[in-house]
N, C-alpha and C positions, 0 to 999 in steps of 0.2 A: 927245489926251487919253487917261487911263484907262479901259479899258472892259473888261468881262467878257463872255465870249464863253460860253453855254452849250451842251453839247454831247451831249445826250443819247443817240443813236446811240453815243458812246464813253465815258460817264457820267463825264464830267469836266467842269468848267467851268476856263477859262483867262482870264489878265490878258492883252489885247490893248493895243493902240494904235490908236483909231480918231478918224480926220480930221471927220467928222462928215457929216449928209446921207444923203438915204435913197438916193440909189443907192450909196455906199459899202453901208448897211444891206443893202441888196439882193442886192452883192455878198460880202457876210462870208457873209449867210445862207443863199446861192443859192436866192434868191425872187423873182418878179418885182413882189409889192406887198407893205409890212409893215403893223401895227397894233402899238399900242403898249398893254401890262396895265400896272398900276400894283399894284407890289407892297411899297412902301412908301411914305412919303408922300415927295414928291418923286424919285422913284425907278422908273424903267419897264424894261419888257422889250421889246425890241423883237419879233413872231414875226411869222409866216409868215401872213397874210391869208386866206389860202387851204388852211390843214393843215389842218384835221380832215379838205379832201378829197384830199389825199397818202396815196394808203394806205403809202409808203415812210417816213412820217418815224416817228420812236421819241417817247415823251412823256416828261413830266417835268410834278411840282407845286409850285408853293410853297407853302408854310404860309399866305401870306394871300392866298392865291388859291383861289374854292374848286373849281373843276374843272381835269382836266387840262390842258396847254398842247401842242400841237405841234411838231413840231421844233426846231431851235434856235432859241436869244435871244442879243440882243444887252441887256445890261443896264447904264445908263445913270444918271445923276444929270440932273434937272433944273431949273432955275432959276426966277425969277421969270415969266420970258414962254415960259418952256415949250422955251426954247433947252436943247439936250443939255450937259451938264458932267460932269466925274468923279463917278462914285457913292460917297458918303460911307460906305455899306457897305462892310465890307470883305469880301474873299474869301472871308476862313474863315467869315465870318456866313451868308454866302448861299451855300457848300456845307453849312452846318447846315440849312440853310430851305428845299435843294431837297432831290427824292427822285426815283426813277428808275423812270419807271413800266414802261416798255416798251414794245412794237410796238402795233400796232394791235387784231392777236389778243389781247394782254392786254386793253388797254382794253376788250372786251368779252368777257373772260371775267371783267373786275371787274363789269361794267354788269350781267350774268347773275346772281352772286354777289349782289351787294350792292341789286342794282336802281339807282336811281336815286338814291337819300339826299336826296332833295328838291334835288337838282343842287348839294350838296357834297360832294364826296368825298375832301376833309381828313380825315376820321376812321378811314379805312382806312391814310392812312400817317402820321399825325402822333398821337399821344395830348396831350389835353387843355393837359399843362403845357409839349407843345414848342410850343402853338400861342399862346402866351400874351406 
């Protein structure tokens, strides 16, 4: 099926082909366990379990997400029982919706800056009418 591969270490997101199953997941994203964000309604990300304690991976935000995300995603459509499908988003929607935060170092030279924003920090890279 269709799937989008995000790639924030190289701030491109690509249309893949994924067979489905978390050890495929595991293996797109070189992780050993994933979790899955929900960034639109029926519609997930698949990341990394364990990044925020990766000091190697690069971040990335969506607009309805409201804190950063760790290394890569695998981004998905999901069904009624939760089974993976093509994401009905298209590509160009969801490189509108991501933004490309940085290393680790950034992420806390924004936490410094900004503090904490009551733990969203949408409003550092999206203004009001892109979050709408």
């Amino acid at each position: 099926m269709k799937a989008f591969l995000i790639l924030p270490a190289h701030q491109k997101i690509e249309e893949i082909f994924y067979k489905g199953g978390y050890k495929e997941i595991n293996k797109l994203l070189d992780i050993s366990t994933c979790t899955a964000v929900g960034l639109y309604p029926d519609e997930v990300a698949y990341i990394d379990d364990d990044g925020l304690f990766n000091d190697k991976h690069h971040y990335w935000i969506h607009k309805n997400f409201p804190t950063p995300l760790a290394g890569p995603g695998l981004f998905v459509g999901t069904d009624e029982e939760g089974n993976d499908i093509a994401p009905s988003t298209s590509i160009d929607q969801l490189r509108k919706d991501v933004k490309w935060v940085g290393d680790k170092h950034d992420v806390r030279v924004m936490v410094r800056m900004f503090g904490h924003l009551e733990d969203d920090y949408r409003s550092v890279y999206f203004r009001d009418k892109e979050r709408e």
